[in-house]
TORKOL-4160 file (C-alpha; in steps of 0.2 Angstrom, whole numbers, padded with zeros to 4 digits, m for minus):
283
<pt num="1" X="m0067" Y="0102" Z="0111"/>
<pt num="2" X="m0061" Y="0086" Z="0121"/>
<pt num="3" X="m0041" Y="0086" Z="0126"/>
<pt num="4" X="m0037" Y="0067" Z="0121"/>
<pt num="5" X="m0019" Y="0066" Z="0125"/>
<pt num="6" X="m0007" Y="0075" Z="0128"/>
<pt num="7" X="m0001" Y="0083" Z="0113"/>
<pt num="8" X="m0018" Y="0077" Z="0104"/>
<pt num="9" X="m0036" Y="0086" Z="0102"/>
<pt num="10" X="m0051" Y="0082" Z="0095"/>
<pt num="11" X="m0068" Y="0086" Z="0093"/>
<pt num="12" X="m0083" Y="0077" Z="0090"/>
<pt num="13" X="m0085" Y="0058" Z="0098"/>
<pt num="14" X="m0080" Y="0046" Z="0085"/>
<pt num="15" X="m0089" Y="0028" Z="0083"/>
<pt num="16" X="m0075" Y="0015" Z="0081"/>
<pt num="17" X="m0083" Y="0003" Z="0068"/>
<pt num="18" X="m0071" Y="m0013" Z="0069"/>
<pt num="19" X="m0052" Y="m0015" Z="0078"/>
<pt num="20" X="m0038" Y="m0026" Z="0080"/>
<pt num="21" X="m0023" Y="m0027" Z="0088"/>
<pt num="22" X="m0008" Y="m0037" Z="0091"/>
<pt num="23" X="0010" Y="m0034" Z="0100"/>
<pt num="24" X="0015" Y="m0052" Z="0090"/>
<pt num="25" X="0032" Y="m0043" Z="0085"/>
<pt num="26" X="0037" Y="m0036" Z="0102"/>
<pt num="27" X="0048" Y="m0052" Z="0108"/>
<pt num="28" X="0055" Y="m0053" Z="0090"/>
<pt num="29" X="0056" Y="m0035" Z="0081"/>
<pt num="30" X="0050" Y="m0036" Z="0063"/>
<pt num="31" X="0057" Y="m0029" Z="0047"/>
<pt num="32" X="0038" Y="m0023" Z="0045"/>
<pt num="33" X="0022" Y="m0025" Z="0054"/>
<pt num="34" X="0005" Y="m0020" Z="0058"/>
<pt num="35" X="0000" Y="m0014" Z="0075"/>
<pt num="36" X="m0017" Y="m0011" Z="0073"/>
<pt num="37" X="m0031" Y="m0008" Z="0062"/>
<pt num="38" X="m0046" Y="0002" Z="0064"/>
<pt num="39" X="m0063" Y="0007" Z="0057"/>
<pt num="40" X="m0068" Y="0023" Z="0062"/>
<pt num="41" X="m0084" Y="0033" Z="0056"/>
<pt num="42" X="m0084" Y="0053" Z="0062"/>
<pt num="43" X="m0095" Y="0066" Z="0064"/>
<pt num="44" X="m0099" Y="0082" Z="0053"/>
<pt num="45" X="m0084" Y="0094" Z="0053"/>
<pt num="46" X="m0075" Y="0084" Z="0068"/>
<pt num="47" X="m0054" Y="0084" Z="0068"/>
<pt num="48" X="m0041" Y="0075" Z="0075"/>
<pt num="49" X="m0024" Y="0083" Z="0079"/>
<pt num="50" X="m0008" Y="0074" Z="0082"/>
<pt num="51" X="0003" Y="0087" Z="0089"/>
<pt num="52" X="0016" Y="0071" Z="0087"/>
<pt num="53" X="0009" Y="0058" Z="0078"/>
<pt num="54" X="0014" Y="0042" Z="0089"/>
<pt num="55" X="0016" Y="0029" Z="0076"/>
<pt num="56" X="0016" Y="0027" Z="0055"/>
<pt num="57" X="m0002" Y="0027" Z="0047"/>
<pt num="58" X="m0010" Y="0024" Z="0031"/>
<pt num="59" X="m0028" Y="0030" Z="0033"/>
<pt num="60" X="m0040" Y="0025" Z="0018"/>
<pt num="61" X="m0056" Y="0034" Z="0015"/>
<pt num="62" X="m0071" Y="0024" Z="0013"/>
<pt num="63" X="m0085" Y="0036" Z="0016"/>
<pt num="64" X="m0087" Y="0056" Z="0011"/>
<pt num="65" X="m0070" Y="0066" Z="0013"/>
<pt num="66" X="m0058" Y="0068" Z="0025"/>
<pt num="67" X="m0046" Y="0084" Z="0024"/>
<pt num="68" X="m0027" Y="0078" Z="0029"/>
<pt num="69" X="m0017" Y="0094" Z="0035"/>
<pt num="70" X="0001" Y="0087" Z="0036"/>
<pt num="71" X="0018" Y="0094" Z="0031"/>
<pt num="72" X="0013" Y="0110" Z="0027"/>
<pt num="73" X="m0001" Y="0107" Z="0013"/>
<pt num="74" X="m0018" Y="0100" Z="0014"/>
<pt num="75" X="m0024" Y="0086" Z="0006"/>
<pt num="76" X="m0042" Y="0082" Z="0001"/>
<pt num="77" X="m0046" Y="0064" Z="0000"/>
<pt num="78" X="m0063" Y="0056" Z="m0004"/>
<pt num="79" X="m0068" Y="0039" Z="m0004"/>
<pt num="80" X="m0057" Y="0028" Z="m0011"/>
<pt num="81" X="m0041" Y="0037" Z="m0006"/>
<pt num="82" X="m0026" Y="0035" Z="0006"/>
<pt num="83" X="m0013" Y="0046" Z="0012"/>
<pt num="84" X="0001" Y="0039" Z="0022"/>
<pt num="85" X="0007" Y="0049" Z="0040"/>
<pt num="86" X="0025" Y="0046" Z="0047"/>
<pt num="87" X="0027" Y="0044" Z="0065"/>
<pt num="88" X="0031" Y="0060" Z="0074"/>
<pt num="89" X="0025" Y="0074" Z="0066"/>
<pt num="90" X="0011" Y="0085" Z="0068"/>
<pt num="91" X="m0005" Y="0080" Z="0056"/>
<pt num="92" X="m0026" Y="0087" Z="0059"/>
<pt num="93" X="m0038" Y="0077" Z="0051"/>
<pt num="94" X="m0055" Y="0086" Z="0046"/>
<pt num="95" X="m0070" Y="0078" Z="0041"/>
<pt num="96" X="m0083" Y="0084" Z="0029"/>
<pt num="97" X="m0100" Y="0093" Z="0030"/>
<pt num="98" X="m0107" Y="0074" Z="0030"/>
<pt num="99" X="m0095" Y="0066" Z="0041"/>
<pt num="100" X="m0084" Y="0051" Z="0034"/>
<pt num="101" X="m0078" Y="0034" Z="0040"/>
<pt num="102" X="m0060" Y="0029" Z="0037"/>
<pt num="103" X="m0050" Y="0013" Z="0040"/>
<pt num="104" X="m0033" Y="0017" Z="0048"/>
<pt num="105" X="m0018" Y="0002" Z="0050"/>
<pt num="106" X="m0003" Y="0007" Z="0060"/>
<pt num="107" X="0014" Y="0001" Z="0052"/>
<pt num="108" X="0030" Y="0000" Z="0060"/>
<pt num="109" X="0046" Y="m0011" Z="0058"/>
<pt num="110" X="0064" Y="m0008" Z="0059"/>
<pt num="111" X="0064" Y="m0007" Z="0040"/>
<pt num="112" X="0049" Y="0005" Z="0037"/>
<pt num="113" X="0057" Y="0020" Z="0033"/>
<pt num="114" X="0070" Y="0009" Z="0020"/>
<pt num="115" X="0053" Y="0002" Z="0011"/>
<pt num="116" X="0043" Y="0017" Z="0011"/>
<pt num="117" X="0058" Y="0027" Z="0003"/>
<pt num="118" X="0058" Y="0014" Z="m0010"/>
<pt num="119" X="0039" Y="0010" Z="m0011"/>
<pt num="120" X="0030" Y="0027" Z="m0007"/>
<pt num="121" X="0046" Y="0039" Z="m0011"/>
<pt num="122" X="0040" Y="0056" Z="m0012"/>
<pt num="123" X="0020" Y="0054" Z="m0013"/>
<pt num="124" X="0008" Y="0051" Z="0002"/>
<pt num="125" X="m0007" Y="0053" Z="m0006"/>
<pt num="126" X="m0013" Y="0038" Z="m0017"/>
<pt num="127" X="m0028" Y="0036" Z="m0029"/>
<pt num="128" X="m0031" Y="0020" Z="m0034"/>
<pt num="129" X="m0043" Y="0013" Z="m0045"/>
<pt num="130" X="m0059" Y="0004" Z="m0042"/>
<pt num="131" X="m0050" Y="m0015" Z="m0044"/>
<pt num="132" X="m0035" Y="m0010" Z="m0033"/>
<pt num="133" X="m0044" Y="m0002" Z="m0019"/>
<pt num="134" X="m0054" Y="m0018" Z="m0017"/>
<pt num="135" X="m0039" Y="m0026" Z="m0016"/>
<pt num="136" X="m0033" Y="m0014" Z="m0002"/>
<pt num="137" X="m0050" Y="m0018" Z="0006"/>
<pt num="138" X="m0048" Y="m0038" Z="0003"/>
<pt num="139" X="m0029" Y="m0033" Z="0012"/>
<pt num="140" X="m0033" Y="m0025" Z="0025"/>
<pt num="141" X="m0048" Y="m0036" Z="0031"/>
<pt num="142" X="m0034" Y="m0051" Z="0028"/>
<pt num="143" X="m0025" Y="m0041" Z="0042"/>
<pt num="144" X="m0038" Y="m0038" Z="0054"/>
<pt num="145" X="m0040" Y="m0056" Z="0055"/>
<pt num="146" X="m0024" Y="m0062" Z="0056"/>
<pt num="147" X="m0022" Y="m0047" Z="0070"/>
<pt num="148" X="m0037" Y="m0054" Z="0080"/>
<pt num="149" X="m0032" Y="m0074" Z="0078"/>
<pt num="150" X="m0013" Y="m0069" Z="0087"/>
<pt num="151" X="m0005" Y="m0085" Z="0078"/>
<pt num="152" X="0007" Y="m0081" Z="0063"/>
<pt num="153" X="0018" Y="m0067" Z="0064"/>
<pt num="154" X="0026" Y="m0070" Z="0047"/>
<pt num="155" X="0008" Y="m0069" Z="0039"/>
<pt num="156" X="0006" Y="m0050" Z="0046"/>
<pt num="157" X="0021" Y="m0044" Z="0040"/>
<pt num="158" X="0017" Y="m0053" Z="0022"/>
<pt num="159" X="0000" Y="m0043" Z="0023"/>
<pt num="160" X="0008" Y="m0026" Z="0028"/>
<pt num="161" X="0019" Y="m0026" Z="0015"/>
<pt num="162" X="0006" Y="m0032" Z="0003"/>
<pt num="163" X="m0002" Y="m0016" Z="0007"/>
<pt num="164" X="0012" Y="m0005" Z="0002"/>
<pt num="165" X="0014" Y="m0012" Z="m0012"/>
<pt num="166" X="m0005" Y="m0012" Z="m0017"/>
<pt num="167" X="m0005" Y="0007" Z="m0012"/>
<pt num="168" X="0014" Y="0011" Z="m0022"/>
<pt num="169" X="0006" Y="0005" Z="m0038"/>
<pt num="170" X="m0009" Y="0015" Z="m0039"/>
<pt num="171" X="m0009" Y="0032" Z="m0046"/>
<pt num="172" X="0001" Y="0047" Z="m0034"/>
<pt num="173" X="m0006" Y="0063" Z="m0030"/>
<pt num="174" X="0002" Y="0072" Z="m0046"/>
<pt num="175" X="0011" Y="0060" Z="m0053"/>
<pt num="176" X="0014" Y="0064" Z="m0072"/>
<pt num="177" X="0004" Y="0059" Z="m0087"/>
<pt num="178" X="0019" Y="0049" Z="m0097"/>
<pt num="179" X="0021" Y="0038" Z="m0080"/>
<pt num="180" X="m0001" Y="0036" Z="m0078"/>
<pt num="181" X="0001" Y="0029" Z="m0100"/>
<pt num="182" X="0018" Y="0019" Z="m0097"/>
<pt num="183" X="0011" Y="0010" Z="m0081"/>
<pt num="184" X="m0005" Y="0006" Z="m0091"/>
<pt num="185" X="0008" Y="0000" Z="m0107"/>
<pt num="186" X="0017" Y="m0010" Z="m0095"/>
<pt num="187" X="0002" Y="m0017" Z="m0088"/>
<pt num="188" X="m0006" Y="m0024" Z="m0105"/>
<pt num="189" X="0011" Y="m0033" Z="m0112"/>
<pt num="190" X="0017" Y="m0039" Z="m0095"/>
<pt num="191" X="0021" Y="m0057" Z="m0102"/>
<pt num="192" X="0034" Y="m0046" Z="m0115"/>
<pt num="193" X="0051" Y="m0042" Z="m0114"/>
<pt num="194" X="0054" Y="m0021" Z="m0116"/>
<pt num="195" X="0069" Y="m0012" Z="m0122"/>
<pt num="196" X="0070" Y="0004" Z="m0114"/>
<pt num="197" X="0073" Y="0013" Z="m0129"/>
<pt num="198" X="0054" Y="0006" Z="m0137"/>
<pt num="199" X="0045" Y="0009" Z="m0120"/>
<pt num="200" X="0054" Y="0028" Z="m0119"/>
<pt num="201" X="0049" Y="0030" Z="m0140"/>
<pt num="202" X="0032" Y="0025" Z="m0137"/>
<pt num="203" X="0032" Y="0039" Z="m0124"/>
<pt num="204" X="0037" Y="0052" Z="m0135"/>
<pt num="205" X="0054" Y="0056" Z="m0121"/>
<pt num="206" X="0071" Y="0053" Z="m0121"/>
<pt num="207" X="0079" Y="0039" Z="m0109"/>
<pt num="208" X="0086" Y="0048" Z="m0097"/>
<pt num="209" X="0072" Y="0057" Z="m0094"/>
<pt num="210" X="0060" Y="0041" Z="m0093"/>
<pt num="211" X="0074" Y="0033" Z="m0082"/>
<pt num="212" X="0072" Y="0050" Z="m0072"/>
<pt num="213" X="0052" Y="0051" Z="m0069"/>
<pt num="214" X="0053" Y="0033" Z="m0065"/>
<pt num="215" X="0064" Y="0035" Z="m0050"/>
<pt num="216" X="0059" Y="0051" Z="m0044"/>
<pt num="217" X="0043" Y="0047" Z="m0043"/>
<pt num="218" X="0044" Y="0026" Z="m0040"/>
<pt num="219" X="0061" Y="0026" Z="m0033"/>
<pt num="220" X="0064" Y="0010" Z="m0048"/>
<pt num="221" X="0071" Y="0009" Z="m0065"/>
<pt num="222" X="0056" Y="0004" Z="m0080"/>
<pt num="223" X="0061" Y="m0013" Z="m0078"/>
<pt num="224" X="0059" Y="m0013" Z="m0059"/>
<pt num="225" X="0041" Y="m0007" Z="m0059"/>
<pt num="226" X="0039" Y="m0019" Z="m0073"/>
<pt num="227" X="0046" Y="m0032" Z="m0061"/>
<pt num="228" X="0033" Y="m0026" Z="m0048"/>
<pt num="229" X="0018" Y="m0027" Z="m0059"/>
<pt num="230" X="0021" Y="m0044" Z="m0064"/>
<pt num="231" X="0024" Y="m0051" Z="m0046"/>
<pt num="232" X="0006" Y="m0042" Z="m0041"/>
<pt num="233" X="m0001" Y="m0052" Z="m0054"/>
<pt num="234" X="0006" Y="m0066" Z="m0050"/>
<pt num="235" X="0004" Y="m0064" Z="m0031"/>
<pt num="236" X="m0016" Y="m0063" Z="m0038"/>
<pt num="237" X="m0016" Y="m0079" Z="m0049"/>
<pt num="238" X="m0008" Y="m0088" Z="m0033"/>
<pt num="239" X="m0021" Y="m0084" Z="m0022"/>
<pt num="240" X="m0037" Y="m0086" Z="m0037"/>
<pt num="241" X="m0031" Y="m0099" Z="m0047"/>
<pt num="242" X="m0025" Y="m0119" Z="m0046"/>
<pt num="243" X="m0011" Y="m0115" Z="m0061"/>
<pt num="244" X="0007" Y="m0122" Z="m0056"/>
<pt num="245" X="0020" Y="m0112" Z="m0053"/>
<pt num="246" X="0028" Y="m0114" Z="m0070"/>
<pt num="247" X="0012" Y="m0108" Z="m0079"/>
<pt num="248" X="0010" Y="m0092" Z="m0066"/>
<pt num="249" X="0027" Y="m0088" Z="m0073"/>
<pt num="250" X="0024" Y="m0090" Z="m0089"/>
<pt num="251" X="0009" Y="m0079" Z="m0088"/>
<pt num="252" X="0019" Y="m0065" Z="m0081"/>
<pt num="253" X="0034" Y="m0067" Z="m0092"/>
<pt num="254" X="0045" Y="m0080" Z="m0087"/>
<pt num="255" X="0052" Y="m0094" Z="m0094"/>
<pt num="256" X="0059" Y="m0104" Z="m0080"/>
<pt num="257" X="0049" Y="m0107" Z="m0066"/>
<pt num="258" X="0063" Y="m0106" Z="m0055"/>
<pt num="259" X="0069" Y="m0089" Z="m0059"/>
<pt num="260" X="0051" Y="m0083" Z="m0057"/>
<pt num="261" X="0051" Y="m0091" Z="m0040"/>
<pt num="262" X="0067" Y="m0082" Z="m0035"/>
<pt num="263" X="0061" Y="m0064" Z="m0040"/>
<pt num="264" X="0044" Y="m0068" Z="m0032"/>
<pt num="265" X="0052" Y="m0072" Z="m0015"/>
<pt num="266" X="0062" Y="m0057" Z="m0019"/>
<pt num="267" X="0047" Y="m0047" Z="m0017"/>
<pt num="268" X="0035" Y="m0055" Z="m0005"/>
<pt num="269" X="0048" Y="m0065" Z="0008"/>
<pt num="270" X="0039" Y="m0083" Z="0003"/>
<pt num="271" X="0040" Y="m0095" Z="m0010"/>
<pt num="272" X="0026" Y="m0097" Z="m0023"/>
<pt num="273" X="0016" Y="m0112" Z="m0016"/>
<pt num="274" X="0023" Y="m0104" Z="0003"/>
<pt num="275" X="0013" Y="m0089" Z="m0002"/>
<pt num="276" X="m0001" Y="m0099" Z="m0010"/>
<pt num="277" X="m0003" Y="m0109" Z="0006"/>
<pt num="278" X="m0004" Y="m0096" Z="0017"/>
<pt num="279" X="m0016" Y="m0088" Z="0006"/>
<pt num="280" X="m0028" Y="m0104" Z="0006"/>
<pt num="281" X="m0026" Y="m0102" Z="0026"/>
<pt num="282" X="m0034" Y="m0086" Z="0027"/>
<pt num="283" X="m0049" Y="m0090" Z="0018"/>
C-alpha cells in the first residue's frame, strides 16, 4: 500500500494513459469548467481512496469494472458507465480481477452544484447507450484538446457542460421503466407538439404522477426534457450537417428560426451558427 496524500491511499502503480490541464478560469472564475482530464489504466484489484475527494469528478469506464464505493453504497460500473463524485467527500475506487482503464474530468465552476441539482438531481451513476457514450468519448477528447491548446475559455465550459448534458440524458441507475419508454417516445416525435395528458395516457399513469417521476428524477417538467432532447439534436446537426438554422429548427420542432435560436442559446450559452463555428474550429 503506498500513502499518496494526505487523506488519500492507494494501491497498486497506476499507468496514466493521456492528461490535460488547464487553470484558463483562475483570472476569471467560470460558471463551469474543466480542470483536467485524464486517462488512467489500473492494475488487478488496485483502489484508490479519497478520504476528501479534492475536486468534483465524472469517471467513465472504458475497460473491465471499476467498483465506486461512495455515500454509503457501492456501485459497480463496467465499461461504458459513469458515475459522478462531489468534491469533499470520502469515495474508494476498486478495480476488477482484470484491471480497468477509466477517463476521469475534473469539473468545478461557481454554478456546479446549481447545474448538477438540475442536470444529475439525485443519480450518480449513468448508463448510456452505445450512440451516447461515443458522444461522451467524441466530448471528452473535444476537451482534452482545447485543455492542451490553452486559447479559448468559453469553448471548455461549452464542452463541460456538453458533457453533463450528454451524461443527464442517458439512463440513471434505477431510474423507472415509464421514464426509460417516455424518453424513447419523446425521442421518436421530437418534431411534434405533446399535450401532457396524451404523453401521461400513453404511459398508462396519471399526470401528476408523470409530472412527479419527471422531476424527481430529471429535476424538469415532460416538456423540459422534451426541450433538452431536441437541443441535443440539434446541437448534433450543427456540428454534422450544412442545414441553416431555420431548417435545424424545423427538424426539432420549431417553426421560427428565431425562437429556436433563443431556446438553443438558452441551453448551450452560444448561438446556432456561434456553436456551429466553434464546432468547425475543433475539428
Amino acid at each position: 500500500m503506498l500513502l499518496a496524500a494526505e487523506g488519500n491511499r492507494h494501491s497498486g502503480m497506476p499507468q496514466r494513459d493521456f492528461f490535460a490541464s488547464w487553470g484558463g478560469a483562475e483570472k476569471a472564475p467560470s460558471a463551469l469548467w474543466c480542470d483536467m482530464v485524464a486517462g488512467i489504466s489500473t492494475p488487478p484489484n488496485s483502489f484508490h481512496e479519497h478520504a476528501s475527494h479534492p475536486v468534483s469528478t465524472i469517471e467513465v469506464v472504458t475497460r473491465g469494472v471499476l467498483s465506486v464505493e461512495y455515500r454509503g453504497k457501492t456501485w459497480v460500473l463496467r465499461t461504458g458507465d459513469a458515475v459522478f463524485l462531489a468534491a469533499g467527500e470520502y469515495n474508494r475506487l476498486n478495480s476488477g480481477e482484470d484491471g480497468c482503464s477509466k477517463i476521469f474530468v475534473a469539473v468545478t465552476g461557481f454554478e456546479l452544484e446549481t447545474l448538477v441539482r438540475s442536470l444529475f438531481g439525485k443519480h450518480i451513476r449513468f448508463h448510456p447507450d452505445p450512440e451516447t457514450f461515443r458522444r461522451v468519448l467524441e466530448i471528452i477528447a473535444r476537451l482534452t484538446r482545447l485543455l492542451n491548446e490553452r486559447e479559448s475559455v468559453p469553448d471548455v465550459s461549452a464542452e463541460t457542460f456538453r458533457l453533463m448534458m450528454e451524461l443527464s440524458l442517458s439512463e440513471p441507475n434505477g431510474m423507472p421503466a415509464e421514464l426509460s419508454e417516455a424518453r424513447n417516445f419523446l425521442n421518436a416525435k421530437l418534431t411534434e407538439k405533446h399535450a401532457l395528458s396524451g404523453l401521461a395516457g400513453h404511459l398508462r399513469l396519471t399526470e401528476a404522477h408523470l409530472v412527479r417521476l419527471f422531476k424527481t428524477n430529471f429535476q424538469t417538467t415532460p416538456s423540459g426534457f422534451l426541450i433538452r432532447l431536441r437541443m441535443e439534436k440539434a446541437a448534433g446537426l450543427l456540428e454534422t450537417t450544412s442545414l441553416s438554422v431555420k431548417e435545424i429548427g424545423s427538424a426539432v420542432g420549431y417553426n421560427s428560426g428565431l425562437t429556436f435560436a433563443r431556446e438553443f442559446k438558452k441551453h448551450y450559452g452560444l448561438l446556432p451558427m456561434q456553436f456551429r463555428r466553434g464546432s468547425a474550429l475543433k475539428k
